[in-house]
C-alpha positions in Angstrom: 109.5 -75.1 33.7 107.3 -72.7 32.8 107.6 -69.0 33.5 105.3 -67.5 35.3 104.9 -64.6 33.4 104.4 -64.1 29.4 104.4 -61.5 26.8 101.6 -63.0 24.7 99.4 -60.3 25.8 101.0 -57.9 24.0 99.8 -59.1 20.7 96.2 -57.5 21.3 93.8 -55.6 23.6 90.2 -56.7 24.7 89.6 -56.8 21.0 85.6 -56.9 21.9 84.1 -57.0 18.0 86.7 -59.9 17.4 86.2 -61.3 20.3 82.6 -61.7 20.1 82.8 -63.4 16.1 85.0 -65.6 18.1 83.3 -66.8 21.1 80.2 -67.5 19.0 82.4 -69.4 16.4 83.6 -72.1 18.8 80.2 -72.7 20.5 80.4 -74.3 17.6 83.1 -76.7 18.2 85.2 -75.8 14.9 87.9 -78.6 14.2 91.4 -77.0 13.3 90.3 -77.3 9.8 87.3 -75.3 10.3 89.1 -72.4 12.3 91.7 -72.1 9.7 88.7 -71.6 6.8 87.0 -69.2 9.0 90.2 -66.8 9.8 91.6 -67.3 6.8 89.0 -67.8 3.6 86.0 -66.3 4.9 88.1 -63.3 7.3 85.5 -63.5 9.9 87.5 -61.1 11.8 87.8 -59.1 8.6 91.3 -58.4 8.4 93.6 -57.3 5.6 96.2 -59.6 6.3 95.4 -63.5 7.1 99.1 -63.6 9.7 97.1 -61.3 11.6 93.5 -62.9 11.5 95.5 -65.6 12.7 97.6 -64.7 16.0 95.0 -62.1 17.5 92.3 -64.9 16.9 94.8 -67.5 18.6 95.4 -64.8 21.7 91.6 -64.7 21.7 90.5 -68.1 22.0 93.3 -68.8 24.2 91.7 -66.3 26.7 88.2 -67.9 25.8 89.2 -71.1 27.0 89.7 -70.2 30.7 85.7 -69.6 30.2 83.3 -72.3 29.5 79.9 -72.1 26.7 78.0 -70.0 29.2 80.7 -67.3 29.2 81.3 -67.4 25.4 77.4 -67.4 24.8 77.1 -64.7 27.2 80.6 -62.5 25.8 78.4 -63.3 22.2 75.2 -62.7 22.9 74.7 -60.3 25.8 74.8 -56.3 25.9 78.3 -54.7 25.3 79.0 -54.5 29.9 78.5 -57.8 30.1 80.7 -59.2 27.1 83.3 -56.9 27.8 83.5 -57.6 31.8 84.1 -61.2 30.6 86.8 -60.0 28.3 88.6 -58.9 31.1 88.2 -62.0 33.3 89.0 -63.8 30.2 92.6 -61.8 30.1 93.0 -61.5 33.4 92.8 -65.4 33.7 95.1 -65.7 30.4 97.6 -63.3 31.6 99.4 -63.2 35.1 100.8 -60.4 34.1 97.6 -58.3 33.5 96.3 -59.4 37.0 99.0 -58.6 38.9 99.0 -55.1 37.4 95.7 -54.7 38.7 96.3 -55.8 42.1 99.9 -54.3 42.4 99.2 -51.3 41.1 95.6 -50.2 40.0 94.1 -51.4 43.5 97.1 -49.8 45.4 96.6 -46.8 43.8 92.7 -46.9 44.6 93.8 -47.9 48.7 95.6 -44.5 48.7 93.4 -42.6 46.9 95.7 -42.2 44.2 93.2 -41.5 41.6 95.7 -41.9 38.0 97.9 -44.4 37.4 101.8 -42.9 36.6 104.4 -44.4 34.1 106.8 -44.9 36.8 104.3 -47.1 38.2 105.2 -49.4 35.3 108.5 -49.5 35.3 108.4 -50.3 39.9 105.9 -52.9 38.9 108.3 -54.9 36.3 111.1 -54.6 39.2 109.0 -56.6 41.0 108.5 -58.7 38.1 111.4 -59.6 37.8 111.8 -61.0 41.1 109.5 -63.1 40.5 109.9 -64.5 37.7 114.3 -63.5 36.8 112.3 -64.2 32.5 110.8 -60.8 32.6 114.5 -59.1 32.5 115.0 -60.6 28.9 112.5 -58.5 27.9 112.8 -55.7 25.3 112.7 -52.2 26.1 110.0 -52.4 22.7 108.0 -55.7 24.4 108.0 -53.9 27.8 106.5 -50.8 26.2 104.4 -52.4 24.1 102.9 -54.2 27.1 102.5 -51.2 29.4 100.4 -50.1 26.1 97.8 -52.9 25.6 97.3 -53.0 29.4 96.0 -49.2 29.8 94.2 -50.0 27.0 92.8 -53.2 28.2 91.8 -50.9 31.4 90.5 -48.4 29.6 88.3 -50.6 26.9 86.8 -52.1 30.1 86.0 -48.5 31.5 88.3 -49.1 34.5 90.8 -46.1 33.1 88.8 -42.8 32.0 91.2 -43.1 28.7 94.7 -45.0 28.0 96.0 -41.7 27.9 95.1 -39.7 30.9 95.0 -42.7 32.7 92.7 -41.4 35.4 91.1 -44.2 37.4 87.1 -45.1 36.8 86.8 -48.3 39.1 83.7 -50.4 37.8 81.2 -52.4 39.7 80.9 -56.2 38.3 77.4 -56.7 36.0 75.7 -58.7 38.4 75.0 -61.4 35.8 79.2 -61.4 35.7 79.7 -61.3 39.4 77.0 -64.4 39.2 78.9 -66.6 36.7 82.1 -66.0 38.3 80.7 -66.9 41.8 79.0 -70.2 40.3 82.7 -71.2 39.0 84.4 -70.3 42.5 86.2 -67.2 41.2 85.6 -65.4 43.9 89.4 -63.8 43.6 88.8 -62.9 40.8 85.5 -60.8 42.0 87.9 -59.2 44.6 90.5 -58.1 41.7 87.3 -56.5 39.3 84.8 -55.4 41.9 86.8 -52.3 42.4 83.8 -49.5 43.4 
């Protein structure tokens, strides 16, 4: 059985510059062959190390494949909102963990007007984890951390945190060209958990 939640998120942010090499790359429809000479002899994502071309390009398309060519053309090819709104549907999609965070925590604290998230908030919202899925407790102390630091970053890359640091909250209204693509693919959740003005 699968858990429901997973740490992959942890190996990288929204990552937008890669992310955007990458979503133009498999409109393509690179075979594995093709993907490997890309990351690896050419460096399209221009890394010094070809390990780490190779896992944040893997967490990348594997949040590019809960879109379809329209979102990759549009993450590729559209003005930096737009791509980066995408971005986080992409992760949010990808990563249970990242949108329950969102609606646990970042919306609860916009409900009570509650206008910067807290640290503690992190460690109530893992409890609660945990009772859902009893994996999350195997977790390192250094994973757990490492989590709670690519999330405020993911927020904050996608203007919905002023900064990863302060973590004051700077709720975003959807593009409407995004809030258009997800209602044409039924995510209308999804709309609920981003349109947060």
């Amino acid at each position: 059985m699968n858990a429901y939640y997973n740490a992959e998120i942890s190996a990288g942010s929204l990552m937008p510059l890669e992310s955007r090499r990458i979503a133009a790359f498999l409109l393509g429809r690179p075979d594995d062959k093709a993907w490997k000479q890309a990351l690896v002899d050419d460096n399209l994502l221009q890394k010094k190390a070809p390990a780490t071309a190779l896992r944040q390009a893997g967490l990348i398309r594997k949040r590019l494949k809960t879109l379809d060519d329209t979102g990759w053309d549009m993450i590729a090819h559209r003005e930096k909102e737009v791509s980066i709104q995408l971005l986080l549907v992409a992760a949010a999609k990808h990563s249970q963990l990242l949108a329950d965070y969102i609606r646990d925590v970042y919306i609860g604290h916009q409900r009570r007007l509650d206008l910067a998230l807290s640290p503690l908030d992190w460690d109530g919202f893992l409890s609660e984890c945990r009772h859902r899925d009893p994996s999350v407790a195997h977790w390192s102390a250094a994973t757990q951390a490492k989590l709670f630091q690519v999330i405020r970053r993911i927020l904050a890359e996608a203007n919905y945190l002023e900064n990863s640091g302060s973590m004051k909250l700077t709720p975003q209204s959807l593009h409407p060209d995004v809030r258009h693509y997800l209602s044409a693919h039924g995510d209308t959740a999804l709309i609920g958990l981003l349109e947060r003005v």
